[in-house]
C-alpha positions in Angstrom: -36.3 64.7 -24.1 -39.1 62.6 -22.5 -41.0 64.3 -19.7 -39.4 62.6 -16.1 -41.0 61.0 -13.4 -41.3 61.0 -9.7 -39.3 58.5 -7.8 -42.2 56.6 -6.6 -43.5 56.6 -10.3 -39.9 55.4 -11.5 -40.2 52.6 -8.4 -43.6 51.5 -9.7 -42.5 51.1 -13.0 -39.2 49.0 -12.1 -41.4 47.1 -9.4 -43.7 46.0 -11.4 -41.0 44.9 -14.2 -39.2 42.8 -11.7 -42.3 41.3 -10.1 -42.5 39.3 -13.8 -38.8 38.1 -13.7 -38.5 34.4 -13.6 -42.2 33.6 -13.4 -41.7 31.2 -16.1 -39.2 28.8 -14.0 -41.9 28.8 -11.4 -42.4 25.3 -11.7 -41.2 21.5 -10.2 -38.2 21.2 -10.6 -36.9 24.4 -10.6 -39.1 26.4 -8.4 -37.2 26.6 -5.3 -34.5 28.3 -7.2 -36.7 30.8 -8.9 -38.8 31.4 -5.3 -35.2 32.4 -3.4 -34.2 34.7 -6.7 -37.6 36.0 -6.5 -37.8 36.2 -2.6 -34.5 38.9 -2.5 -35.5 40.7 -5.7 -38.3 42.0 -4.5 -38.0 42.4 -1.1 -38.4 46.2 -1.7 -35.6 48.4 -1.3 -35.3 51.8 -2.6 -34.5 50.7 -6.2 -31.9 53.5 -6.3 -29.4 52.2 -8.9 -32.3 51.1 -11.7 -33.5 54.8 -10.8 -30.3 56.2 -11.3 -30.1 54.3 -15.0 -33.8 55.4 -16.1 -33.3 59.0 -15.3 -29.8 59.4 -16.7 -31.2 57.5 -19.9 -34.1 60.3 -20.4 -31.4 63.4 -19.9 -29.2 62.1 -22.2 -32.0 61.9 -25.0 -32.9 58.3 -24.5 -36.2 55.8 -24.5 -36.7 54.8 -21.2 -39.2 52.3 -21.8 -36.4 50.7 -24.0 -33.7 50.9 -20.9 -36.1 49.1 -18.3 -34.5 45.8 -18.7 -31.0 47.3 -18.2 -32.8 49.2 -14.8 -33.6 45.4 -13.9 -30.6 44.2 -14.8 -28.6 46.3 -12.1 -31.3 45.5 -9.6 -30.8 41.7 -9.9 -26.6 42.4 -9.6 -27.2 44.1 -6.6 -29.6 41.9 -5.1 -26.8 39.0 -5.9 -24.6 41.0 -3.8 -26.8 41.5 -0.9 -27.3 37.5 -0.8 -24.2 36.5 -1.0 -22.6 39.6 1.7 -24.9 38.0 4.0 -24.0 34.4 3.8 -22.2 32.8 6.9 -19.0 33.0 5.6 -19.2 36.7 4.3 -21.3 38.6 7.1 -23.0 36.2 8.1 -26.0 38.2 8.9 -29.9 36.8 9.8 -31.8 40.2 8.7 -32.0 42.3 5.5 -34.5 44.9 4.6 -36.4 43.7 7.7 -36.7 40.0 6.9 -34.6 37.0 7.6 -31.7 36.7 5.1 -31.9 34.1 2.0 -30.0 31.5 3.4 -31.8 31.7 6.8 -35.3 30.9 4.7 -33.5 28.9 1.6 -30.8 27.0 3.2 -26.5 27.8 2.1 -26.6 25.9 -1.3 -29.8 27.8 -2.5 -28.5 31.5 -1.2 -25.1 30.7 -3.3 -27.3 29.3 -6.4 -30.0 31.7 -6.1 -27.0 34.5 -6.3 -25.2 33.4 -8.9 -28.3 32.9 -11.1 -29.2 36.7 -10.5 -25.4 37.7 -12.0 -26.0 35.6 -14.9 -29.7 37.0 -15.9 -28.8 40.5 -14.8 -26.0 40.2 -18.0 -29.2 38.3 -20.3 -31.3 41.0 -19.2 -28.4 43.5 -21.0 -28.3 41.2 -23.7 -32.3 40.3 -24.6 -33.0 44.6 -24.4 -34.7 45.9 -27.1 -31.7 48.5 -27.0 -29.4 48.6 -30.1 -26.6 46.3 -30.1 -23.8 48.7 -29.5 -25.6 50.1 -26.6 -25.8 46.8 -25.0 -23.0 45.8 -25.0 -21.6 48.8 -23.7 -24.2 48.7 -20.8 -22.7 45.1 -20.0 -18.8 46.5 -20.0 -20.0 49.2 -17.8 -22.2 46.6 -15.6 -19.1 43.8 -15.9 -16.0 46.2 -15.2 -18.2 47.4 -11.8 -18.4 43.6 -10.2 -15.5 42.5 -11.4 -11.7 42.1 -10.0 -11.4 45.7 -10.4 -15.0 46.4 -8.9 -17.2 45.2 -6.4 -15.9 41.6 -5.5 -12.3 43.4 -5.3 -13.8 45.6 -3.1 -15.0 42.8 -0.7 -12.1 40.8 -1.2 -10.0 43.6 0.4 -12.4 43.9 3.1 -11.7 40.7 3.9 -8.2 40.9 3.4 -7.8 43.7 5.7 -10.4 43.1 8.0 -9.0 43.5 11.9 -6.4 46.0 10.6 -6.2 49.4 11.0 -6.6 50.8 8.0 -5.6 54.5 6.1 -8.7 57.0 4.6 -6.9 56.1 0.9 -7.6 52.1 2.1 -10.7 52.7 3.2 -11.6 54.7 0.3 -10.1 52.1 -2.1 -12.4 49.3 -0.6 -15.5 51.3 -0.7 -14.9 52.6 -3.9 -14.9 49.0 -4.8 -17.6 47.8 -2.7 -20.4 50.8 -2.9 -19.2 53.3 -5.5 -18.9 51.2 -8.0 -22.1 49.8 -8.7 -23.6 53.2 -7.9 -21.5 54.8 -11.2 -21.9 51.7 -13.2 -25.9 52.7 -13.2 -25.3 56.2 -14.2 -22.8 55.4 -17.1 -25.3 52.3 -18.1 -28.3 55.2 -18.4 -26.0 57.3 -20.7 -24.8 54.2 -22.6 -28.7 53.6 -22.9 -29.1 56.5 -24.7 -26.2 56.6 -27.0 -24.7 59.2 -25.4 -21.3 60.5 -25.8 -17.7 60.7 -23.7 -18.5 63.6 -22.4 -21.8 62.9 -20.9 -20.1 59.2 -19.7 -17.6 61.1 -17.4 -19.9 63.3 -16.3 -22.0 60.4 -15.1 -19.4 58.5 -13.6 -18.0 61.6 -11.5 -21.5 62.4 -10.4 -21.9 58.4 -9.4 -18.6 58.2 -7.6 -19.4 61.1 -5.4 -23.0 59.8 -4.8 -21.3 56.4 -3.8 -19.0 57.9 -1.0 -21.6 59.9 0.3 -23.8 56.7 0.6 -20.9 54.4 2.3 -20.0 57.4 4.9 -24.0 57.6 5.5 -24.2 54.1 6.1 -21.4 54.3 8.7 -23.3 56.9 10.0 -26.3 54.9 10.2 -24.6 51.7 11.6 -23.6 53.3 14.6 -26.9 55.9 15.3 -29.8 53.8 13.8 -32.1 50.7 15.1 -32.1 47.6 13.6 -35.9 48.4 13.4 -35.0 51.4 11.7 -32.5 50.3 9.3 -34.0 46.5 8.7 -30.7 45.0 9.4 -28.2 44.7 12.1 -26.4 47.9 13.3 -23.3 48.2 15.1 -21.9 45.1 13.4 -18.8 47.3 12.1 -17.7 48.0 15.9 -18.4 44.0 17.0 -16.2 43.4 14.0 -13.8 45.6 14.5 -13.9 47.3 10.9 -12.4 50.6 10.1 -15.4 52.8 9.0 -15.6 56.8 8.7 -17.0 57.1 12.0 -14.6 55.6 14.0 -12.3 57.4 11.5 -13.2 61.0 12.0 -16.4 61.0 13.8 -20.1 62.6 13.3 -19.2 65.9 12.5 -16.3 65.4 9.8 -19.1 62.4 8.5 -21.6 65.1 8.2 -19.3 67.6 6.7 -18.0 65.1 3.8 -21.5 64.0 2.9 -22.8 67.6 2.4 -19.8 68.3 0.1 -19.9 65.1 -1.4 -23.5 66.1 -2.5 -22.9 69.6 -3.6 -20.1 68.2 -5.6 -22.5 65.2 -7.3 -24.7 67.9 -8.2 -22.2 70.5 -9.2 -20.7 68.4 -12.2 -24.4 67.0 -13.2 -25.5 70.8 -13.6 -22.3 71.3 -16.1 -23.1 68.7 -18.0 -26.8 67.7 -18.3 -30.1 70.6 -18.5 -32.6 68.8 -16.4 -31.0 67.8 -13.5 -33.7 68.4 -10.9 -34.7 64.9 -10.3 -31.0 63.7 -9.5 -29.8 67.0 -7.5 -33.5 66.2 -4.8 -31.9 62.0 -4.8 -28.5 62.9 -3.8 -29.6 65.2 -1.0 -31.8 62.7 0.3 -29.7 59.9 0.1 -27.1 62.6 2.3 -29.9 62.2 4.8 -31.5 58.7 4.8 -32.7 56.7 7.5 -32.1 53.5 5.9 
């Protein structure tokens, strides 16, 4: 096993990796596209879910060098998401990560363009690794069934679906387990799939990303209603305007606190059964229970 890193020498690494993406289409015609791709990509952000598939690559025996383009990959799906949640007729928000929102600087067409081209290189990223075949494609089933119907635009589709409604904890849950979870478990399952590693180690990596997830949607409730939109780089108390059903207008700070903590002890719990050198993911999921952002 590979000696690990420090999260700021894991962000480093992935920063500077996506800082060369799509240099090459940089150019008349095309460079408006690549600028608004480029623009959301690396905006900054904590790189959590490319961290997540690095360090679950090197405990389950694997080269992380090798995985870096799969860490990408999940970083360009997410940013997709991020632009296309913010569009006018999704959130239609003006700020993200501190900065006006793609379509604000880019215009609609671009933001939708610039989005879709981000899915489609975050699967050639996949593809184009250096990773044995097997491996890859099993990265892009884990990275595909997470975004899919069944995934992340199911999730937001039953957002909007249910949006104004009061909803139930399991209908809450089933939406953010769509919407936030999924992508969260997909980058644990595409570190072990990274590595070649087994069923065992799979599961183990899925369960520790789906309780990571929840903890990380309740947070940001949290955050939505106690934070400043200095704080947090983006708007807060949009779920309330909206009239969304969230865990903090479900059950309050307390119970919010309560779930997080054994959220947390239960990610790490499972990852200690499963994998030796689990110090670097146990410190991430209790500071993720306690974010500011």
């Amino acid at each position: 096993m590979t000696m690990g890193m420090t999260a700021q020498e894991y962000k480093k690494r992935i920063d500077e990796a996506l800082a060369g993406c799509f240099q090459g289409a940089a150019e008349l015609p095309l460079a408006g596209l690549a600028e608004a791709m480029r623009y959301s990509l690396l905006a900054g952000g904590k790189r959590i879910r490319p961290m997540l598939v690095l360090e679950f690559c090197r405990i389950s025996g694997g080269d992380v060098q090798a995985a870096l383009p799969v860490a990408c990959a999940i970083e360009m799906l997410h940013t997709y998401s991020l632009i296309h949640d913010d569009l006018p007729c999704m959130d239609n928000d003006d700020l993200r990560r501190g900065r006006p929102t793609n379509h604000v600087v880019y215009g609609e067409c671009t933001a939708v363009l610039a989005g879709d081209a981000l899915q489609a290189e975050a699967f050639g990223a996949i593809l184009r690794s250096p990773l044995p075949a097997e491996r890859r494609a099993k990265c892009a089933e884990a990275l595909a069934d997470a975004v899919g119907i069944d995934g992340m635009c199911g999730g937001q589709y039953l957002d909007m679906l249910w949006e104004g409604k009061p909803l139930s904890e399991e209908e809450l849950t089933e939406i953010n387990g769509r919407k936030t979870g999924a992508l969260l478990t997909a980058a644990c399952r595409m570190g072990v799939a990274a590595a070649g590693g087994g069923e065992a180690l799979d599961e183990a990596a899925a369960r520790y990303g789906a309780a990571l997830g929840m903890a990380f949607q309740i947070r940001d409730d949290v955050l939505d209603v106690l934070s400043t939109d200095e704080e947090l780089g983006k708007p807060v108390g949009s779920d309330a305007q909206e009239g969304k059903s969230t865990y903090m207008a479900m059950f309050g700070l307390e119970k919010c606190q309560d779930m997080i903590a054994r959220l947390t002890e239960h990610a790490k719990q499972v990852l200690k059964e499963h994998f030796e050198d689990t110090a670097f993911l146990c410190a991430l999921a209790d500071s993720l229970a306690v974010r500011s952002n």
